[in-house]
N, CA, C and O atoms as CSV, one atom per row, in Angstrom:
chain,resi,resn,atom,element,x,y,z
A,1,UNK,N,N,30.348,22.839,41.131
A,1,UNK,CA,C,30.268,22.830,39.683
A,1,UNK,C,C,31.610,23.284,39.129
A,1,UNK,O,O,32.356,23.956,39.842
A,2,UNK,N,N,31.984,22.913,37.768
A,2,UNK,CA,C,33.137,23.182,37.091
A,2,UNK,C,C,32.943,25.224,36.479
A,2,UNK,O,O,32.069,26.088,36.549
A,3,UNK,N,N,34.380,25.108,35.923
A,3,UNK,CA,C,34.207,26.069,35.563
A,3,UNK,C,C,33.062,27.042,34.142
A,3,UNK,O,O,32.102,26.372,33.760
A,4,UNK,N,N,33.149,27.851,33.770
A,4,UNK,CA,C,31.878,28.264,32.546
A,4,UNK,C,C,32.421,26.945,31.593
A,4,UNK,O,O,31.780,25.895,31.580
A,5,UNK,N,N,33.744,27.131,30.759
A,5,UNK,CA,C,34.615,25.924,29.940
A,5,UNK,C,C,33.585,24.512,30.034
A,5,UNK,O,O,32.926,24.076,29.090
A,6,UNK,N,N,33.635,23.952,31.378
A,6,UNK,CA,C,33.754,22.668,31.817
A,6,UNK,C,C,32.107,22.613,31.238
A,6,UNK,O,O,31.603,21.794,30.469
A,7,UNK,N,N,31.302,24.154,32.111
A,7,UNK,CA,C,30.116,23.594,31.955
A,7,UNK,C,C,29.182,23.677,30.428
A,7,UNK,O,O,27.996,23.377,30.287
A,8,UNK,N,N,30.055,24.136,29.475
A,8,UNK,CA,C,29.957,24.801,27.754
A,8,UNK,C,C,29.894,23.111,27.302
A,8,UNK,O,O,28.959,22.410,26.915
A,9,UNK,N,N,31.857,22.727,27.634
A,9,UNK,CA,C,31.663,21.586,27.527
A,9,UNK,C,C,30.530,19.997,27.252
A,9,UNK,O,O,30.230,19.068,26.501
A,10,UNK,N,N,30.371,20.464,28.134
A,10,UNK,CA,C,29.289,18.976,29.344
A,10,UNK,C,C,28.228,19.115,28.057
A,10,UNK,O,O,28.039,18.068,27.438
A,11,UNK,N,N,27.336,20.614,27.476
A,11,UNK,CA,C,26.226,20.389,26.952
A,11,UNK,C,C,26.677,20.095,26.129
A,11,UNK,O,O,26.218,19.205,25.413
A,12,UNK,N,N,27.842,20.769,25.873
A,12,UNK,CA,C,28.141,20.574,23.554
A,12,UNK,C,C,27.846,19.162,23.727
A,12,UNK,O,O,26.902,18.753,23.052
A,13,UNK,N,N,28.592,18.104,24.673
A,13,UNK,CA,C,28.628,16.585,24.474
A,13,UNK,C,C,27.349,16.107,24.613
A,13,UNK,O,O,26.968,15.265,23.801
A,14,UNK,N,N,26.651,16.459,25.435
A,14,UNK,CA,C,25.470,15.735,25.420
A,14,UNK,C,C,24.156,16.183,24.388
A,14,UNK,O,O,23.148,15.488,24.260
A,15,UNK,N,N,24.387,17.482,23.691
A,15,UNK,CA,C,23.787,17.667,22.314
A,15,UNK,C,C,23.999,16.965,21.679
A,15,UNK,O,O,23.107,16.310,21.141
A,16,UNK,N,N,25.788,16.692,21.345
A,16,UNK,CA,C,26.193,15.907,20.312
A,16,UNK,C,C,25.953,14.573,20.341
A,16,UNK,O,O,26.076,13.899,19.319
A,17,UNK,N,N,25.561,14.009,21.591
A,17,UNK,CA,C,25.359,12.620,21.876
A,17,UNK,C,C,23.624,12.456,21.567
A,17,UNK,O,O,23.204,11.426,21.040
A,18,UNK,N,N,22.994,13.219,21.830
A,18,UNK,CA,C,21.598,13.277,21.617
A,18,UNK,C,C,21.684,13.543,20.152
A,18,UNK,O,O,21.109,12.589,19.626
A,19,UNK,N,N,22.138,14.407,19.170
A,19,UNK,CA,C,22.486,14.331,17.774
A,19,UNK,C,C,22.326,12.606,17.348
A,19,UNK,O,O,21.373,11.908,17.003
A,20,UNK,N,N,23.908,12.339,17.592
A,20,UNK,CA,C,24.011,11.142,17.155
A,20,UNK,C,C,22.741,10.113,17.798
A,20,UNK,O,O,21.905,9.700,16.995
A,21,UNK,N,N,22.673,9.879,18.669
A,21,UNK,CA,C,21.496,9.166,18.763
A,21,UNK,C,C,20.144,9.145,18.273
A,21,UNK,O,O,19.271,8.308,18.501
A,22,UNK,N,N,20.087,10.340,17.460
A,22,UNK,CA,C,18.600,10.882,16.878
A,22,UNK,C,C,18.905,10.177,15.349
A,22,UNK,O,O,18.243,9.265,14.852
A,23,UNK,N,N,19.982,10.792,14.798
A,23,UNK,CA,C,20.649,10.236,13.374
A,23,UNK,C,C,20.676,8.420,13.871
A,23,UNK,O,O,20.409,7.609,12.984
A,24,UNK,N,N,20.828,8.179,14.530
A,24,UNK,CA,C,20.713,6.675,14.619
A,24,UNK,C,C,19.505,5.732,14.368
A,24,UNK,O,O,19.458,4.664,13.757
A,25,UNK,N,N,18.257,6.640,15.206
A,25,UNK,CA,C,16.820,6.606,15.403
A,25,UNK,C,C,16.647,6.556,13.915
A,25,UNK,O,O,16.531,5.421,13.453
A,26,UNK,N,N,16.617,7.314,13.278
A,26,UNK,CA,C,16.332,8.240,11.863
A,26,UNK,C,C,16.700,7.006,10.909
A,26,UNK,O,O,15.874,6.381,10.245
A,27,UNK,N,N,18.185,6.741,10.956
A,27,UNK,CA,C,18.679,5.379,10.138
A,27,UNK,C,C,17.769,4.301,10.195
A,27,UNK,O,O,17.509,3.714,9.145
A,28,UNK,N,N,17.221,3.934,11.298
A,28,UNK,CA,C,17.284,2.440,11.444
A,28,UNK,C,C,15.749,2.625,10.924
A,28,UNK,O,O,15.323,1.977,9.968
A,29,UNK,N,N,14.947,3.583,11.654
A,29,UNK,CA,C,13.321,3.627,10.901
A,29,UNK,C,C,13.633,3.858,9.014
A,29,UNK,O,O,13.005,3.243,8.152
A,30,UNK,N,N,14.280,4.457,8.851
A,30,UNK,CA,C,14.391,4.612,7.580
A,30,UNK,C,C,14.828,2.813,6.931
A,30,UNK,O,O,14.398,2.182,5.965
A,31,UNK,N,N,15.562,2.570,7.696
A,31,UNK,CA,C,16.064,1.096,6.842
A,31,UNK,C,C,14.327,0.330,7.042
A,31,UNK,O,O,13.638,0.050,6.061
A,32,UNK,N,N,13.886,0.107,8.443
A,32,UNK,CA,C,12.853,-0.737,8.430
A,32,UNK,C,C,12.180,-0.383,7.448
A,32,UNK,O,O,11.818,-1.343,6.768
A,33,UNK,N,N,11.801,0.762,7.021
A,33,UNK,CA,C,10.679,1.325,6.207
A,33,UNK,C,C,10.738,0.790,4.839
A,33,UNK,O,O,9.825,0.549,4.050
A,34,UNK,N,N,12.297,0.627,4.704
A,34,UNK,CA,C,12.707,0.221,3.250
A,34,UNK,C,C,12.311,-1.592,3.101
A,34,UNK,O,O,11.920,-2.254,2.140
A,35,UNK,N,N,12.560,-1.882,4.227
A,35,UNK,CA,C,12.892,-3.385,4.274
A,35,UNK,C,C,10.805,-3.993,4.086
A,35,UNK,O,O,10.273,-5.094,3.948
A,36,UNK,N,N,10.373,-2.844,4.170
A,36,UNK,CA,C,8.767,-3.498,4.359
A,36,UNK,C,C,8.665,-3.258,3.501
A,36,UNK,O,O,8.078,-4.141,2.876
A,37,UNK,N,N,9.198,-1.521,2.293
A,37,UNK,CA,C,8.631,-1.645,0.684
A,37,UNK,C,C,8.862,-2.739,0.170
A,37,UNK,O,O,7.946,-3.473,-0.200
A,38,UNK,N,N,10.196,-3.068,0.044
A,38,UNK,CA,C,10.692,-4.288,-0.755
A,38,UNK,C,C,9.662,-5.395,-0.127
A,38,UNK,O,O,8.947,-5.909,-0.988
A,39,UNK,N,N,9.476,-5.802,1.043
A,39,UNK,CA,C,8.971,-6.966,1.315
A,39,UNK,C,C,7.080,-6.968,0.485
A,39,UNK,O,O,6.407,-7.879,0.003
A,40,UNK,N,N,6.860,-5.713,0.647
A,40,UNK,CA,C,5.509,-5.453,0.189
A,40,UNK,C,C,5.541,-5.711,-1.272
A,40,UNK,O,O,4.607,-6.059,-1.995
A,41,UNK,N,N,6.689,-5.496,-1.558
A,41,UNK,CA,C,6.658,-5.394,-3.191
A,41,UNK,C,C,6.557,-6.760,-4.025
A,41,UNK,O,O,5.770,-7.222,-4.851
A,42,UNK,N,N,8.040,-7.282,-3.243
A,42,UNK,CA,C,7.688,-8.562,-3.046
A,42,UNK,C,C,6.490,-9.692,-2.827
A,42,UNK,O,O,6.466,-10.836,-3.282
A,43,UNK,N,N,5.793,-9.225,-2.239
A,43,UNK,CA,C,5.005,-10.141,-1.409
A,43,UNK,C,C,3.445,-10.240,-3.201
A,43,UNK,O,O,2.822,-11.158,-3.733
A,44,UNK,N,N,3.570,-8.136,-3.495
A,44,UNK,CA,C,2.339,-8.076,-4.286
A,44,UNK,C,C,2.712,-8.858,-5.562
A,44,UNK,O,O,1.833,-9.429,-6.207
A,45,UNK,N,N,4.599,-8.905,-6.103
A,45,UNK,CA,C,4.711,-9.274,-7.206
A,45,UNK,C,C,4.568,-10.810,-7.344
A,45,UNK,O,O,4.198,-11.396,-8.362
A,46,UNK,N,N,5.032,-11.552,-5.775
A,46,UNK,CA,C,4.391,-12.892,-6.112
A,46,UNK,C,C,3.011,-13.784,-6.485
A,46,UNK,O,O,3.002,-14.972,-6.806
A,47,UNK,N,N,2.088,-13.077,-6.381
A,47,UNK,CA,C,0.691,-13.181,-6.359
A,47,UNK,C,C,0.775,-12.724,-8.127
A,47,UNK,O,O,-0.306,-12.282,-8.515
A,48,UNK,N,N,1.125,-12.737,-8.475
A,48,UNK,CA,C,0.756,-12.292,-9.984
A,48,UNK,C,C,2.130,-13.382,-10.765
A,48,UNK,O,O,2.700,-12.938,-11.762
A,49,UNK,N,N,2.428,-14.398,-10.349
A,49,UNK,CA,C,3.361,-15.261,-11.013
A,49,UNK,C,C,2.650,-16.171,-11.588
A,49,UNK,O,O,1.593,-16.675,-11.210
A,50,UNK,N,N,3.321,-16.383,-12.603
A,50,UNK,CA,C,2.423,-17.539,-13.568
A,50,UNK,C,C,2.429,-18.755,-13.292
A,50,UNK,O,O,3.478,-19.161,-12.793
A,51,UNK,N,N,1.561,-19.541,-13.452
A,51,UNK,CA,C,0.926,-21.221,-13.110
A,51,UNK,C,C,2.100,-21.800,-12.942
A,51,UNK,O,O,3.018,-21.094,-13.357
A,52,UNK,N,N,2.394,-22.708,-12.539
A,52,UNK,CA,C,3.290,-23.444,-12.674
A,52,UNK,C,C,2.690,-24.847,-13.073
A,52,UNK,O,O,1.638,-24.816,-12.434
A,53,UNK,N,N,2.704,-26.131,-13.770
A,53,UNK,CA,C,2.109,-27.359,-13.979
A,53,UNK,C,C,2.276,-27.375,-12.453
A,53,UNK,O,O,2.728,-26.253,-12.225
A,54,UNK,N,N,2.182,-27.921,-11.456
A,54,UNK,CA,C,2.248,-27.931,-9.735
A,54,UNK,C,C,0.685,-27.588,-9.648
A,54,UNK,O,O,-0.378,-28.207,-9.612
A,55,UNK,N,N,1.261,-25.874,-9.631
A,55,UNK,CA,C,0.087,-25.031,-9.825
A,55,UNK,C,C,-1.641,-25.805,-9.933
A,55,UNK,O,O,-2.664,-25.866,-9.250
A,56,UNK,N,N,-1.182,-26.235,-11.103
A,56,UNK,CA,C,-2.430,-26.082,-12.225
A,56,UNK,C,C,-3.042,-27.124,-11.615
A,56,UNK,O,O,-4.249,-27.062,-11.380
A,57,UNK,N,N,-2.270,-28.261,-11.265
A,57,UNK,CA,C,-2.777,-29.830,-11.203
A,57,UNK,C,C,-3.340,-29.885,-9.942
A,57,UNK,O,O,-4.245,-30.702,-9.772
A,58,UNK,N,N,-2.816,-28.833,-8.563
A,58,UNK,CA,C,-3.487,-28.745,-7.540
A,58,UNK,C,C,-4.906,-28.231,-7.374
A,58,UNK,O,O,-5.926,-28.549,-6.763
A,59,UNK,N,N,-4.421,-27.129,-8.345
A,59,UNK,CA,C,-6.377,-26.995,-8.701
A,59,UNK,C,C,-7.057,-27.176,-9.348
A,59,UNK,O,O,-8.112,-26.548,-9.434
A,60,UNK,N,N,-6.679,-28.211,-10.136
A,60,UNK,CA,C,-7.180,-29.014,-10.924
A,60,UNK,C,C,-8.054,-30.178,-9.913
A,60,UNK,O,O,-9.260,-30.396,-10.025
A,61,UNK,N,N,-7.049,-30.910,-8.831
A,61,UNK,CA,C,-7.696,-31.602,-7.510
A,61,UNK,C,C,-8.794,-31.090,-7.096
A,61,UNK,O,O,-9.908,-31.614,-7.085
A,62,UNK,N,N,-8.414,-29.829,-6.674
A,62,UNK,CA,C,-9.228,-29.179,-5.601
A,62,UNK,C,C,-10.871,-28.649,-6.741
A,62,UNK,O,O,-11.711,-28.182,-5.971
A,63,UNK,N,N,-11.076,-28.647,-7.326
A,63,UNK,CA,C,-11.999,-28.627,-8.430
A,63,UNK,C,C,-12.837,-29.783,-8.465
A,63,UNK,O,O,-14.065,-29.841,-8.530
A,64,UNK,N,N,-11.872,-30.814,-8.406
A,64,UNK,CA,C,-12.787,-32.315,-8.715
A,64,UNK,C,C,-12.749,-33.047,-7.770
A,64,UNK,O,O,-12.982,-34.234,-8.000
A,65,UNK,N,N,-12.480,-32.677,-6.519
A,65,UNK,CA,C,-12.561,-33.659,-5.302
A,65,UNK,C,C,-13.930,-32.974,-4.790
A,65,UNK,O,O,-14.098,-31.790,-4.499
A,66,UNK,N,N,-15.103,-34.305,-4.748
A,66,UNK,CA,C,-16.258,-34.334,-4.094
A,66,UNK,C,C,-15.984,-33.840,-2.645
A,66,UNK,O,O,-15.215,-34.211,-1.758
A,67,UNK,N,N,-17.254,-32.502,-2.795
A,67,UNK,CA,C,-16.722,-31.893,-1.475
A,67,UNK,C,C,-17.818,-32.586,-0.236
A,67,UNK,O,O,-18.932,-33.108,-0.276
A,68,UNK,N,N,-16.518,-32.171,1.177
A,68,UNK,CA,C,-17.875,-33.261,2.346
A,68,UNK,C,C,-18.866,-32.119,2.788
A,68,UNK,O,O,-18.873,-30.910,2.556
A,69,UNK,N,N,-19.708,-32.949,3.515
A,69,UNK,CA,C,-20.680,-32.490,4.161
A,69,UNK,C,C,-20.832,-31.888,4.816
A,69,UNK,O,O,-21.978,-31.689,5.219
C-alpha cells in the first residue's frame, strides 16, 4: 500500500467521483421528470382544443353511418 498521502488521496477521488456521479443521477431524473410534466401537460391541454370543421364532419359521419351487426 501507498503512503497515509496516497491513501487520503485515493478516497477524496473516489468520493468525489461518486459525488459527481450522484449529481449526474440527480440531473438526468430531474430532466426526465420535467420532460413527462410538460408532456402530461401537453397531452391534458390537447384534449380540450376546439373542433376543428375536420373535427366536426368526422363526427358528424360517425353519427350517421348505419351501424353493423
Amino acid at each position: 500500500m501507498g503512503t497515509v498521502e496516497t491513501v487520503f488521496a485515493t478516497v477524496v477521488g473516489v468520493l468525489a467521483a461518486a459525488a459527481v456521479i450522484g449529481a449526474l443521477v440527480y440531473a438526468i431524473t430531474w430532466e426526465v421528470a420535467a420532460i413527462r410534466r410538460v408532456l402530461a401537460a401537453h397531452r391534458d391541454r390537447a384534449g380540450n382544443r376546439p373542433l376543428t370543421d375536420e373535427d366536426f364532419w368526422r363526427q358528424q359521419r360517425a353519427l350517421n353511418e348505419p351501424q353493423e351487426p
